[in-house]
C-alpha positions in Angstrom: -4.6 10.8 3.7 -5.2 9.9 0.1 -8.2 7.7 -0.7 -7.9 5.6 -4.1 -4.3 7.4 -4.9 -2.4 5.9 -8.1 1.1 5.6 -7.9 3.5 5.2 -11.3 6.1 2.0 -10.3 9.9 2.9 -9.7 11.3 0.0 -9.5 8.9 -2.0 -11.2 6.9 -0.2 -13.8 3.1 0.2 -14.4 0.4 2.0 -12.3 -0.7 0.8 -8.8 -3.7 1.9 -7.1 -3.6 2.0 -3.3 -6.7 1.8 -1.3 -5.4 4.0 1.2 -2.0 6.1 1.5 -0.3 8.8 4.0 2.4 11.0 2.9 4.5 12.5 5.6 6.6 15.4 4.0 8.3 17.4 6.3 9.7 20.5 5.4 11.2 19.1 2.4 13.7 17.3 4.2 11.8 13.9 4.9 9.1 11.7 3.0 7.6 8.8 4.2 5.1 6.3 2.7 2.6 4.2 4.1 -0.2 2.2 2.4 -3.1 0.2 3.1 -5.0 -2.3 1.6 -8.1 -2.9 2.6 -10.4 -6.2 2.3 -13.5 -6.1 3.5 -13.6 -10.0 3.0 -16.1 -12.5 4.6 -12.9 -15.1 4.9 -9.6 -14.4 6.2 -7.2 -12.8 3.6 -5.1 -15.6 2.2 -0.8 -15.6 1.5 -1.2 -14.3 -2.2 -2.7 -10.9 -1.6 0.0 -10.4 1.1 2.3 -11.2 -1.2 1.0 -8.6 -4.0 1.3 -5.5 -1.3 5.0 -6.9 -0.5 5.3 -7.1 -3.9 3.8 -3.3 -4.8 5.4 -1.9 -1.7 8.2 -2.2 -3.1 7.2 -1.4 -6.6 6.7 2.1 -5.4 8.9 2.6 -2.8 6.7 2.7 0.5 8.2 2.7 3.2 5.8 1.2 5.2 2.4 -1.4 4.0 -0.7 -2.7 5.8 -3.9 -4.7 5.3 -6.7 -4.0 6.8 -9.3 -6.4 7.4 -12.3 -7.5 9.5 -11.7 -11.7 9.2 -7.9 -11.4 9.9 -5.2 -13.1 8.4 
C-alpha cells in the first residue's frame, strides 16, 4: 500500500496523484493496480469526480479504481 503515490500518464500524459494505491507484483510474472480515492465529504460524491477516476484509471493503466467515502454516492 502506497499512500499519496504519483503516477506519470500512459495513455494520457501528465502526473496523477492517487490517494491510495496497491501493487500486486508477483514474481515478475503478474502486476495488478488498484486505486482509491478518497473523500471524506459531508455530501454524497457527485458524477464528475467519478468520472475523473474513470478518467485517470485509465490514464495510468489501473486495473482496478475505487472511491471511498463516508456520505456515499
Amino acid at each position: 500500500m502506497l499512500p499519496l503515490p504519483r503516477y506519470a500518464g500512459v495513455s494520457q500524459p501528465g502526473e496523477y496523484e492517487i490517494d491510495i494505491s496497491f501493487e500486486f507484483d508477483v514474481a515478475g510474472a503478474l502486476y495488478f493496480l488498484v486505486i482509491v480515492e478518497c473523500k471524506n465529504w459531508s455530501k454524497p460524491v457527485d458524477r464528475p469526480v467519478v468520472q475523473r477516476l474513470i478518467q485517470t484509471r485509465d490514464a495510468i493503466r489501473a486495473h482496478k479504481a475505487a472511491i471511498a467515502s463516508p456520505k456515499g454516492f
